[in-house]
C-alpha positions in Angstrom: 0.0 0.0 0.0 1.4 3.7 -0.9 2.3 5.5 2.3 0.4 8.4 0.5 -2.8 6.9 0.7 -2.8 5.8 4.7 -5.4 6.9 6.7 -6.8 6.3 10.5 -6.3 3.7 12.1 -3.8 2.4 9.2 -1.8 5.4 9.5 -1.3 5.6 13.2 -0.4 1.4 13.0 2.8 2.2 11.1 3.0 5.0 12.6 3.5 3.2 15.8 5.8 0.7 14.0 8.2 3.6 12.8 8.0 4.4 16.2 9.5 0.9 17.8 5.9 0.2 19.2 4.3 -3.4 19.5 1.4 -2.9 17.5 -2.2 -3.5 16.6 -5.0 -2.4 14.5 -8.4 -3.4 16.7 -11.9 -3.1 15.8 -15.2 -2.2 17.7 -18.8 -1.8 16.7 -21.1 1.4 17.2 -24.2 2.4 15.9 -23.1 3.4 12.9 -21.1 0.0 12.1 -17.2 -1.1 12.7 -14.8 1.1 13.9 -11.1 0.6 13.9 -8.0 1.9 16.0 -4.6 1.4 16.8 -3.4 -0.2 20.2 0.5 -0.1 21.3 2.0 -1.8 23.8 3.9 0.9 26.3 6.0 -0.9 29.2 3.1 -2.5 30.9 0.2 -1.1 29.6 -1.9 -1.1 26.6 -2.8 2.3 25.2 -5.0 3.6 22.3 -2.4 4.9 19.7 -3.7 8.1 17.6 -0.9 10.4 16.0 -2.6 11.0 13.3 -5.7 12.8 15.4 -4.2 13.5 18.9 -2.0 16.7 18.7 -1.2 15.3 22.0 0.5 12.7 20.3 1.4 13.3 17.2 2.6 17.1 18.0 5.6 15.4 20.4 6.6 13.2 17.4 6.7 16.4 14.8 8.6 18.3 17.5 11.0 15.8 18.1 11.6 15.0 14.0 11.5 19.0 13.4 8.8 18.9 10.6 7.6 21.9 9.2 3.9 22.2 8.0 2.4 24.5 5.1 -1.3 24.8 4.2 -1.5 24.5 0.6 -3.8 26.6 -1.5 -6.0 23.9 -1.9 -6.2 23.5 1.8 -3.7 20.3 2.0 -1.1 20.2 4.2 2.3 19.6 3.0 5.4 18.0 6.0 8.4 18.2 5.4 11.8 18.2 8.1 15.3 18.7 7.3 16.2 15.8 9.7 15.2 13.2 7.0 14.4 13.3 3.7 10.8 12.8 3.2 7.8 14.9 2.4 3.9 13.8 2.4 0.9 15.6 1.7 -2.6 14.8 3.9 -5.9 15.9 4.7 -4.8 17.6 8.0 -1.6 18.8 9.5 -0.9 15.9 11.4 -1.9 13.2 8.9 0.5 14.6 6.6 3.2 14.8 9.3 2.4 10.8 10.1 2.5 10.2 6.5 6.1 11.6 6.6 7.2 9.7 9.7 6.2 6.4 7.7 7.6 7.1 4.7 10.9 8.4 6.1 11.4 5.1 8.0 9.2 2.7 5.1 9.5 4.4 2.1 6.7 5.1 -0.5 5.2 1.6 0.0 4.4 -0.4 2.8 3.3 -4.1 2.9 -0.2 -4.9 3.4 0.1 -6.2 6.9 -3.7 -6.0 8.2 -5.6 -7.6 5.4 -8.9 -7.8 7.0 -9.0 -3.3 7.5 -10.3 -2.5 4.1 -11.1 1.3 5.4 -9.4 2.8 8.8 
């Protein structure tokens, strides 16, 4: 799968996996139908894992890696750091920021490791 096109729950799993986390992509039913989200494994408890909507989360990771975010005219967001060399465009600030995490530790593609989430 192109690290351009990960979203959710996806997203925050390789996320978590650039990140040295044990991770999982879980699934829980509302209303509405299935939901899915990311659970890590930190020292000796289990925690829900959400970079990619928690600035709480994800805005340690982009101030640790030093990426810079734009707002593009068409209202993406572009990430970008001078620590590594990747860029990514998103939906948000931070998904693009995730997306450049993954692809700066993955690369463009990643494999298809959670066959059974066909939308995050």
């Amino acid at each position: 799968m192109r690290t351009s096109e990960l979203t959710g729950a996806l997203l925050d799993y390789w996320v978590a996996r650039a990140e040295d986390y044990q991770a999982e992509v879980r699934k829980y039913e509302m209303a509405d139908g299935w939901h899915h989200y990311c659970n890590v494994k930190e020292r000796t408890r289990n925690q829900v894992f959400m970079p990619s909507k928690s600035w709480d989360q994800g805005g340690r990771i982009i101030d640790r890696e030093g990426i810079s975010l734009k707002c593009g005219e068409d209202r993406s967001w572009y990430a970008y750091s001078e620590f590594f060399d990747a860029t990514a465009a998103g939906g948000s600030a931070l998904e693009a920021a995730m997306r450049a995490i993954v692809k700066n530790k993955f690369g463009a593609e990643v494999p298809d490791e959670v066959s059974d989430l066909t939308s995050a």
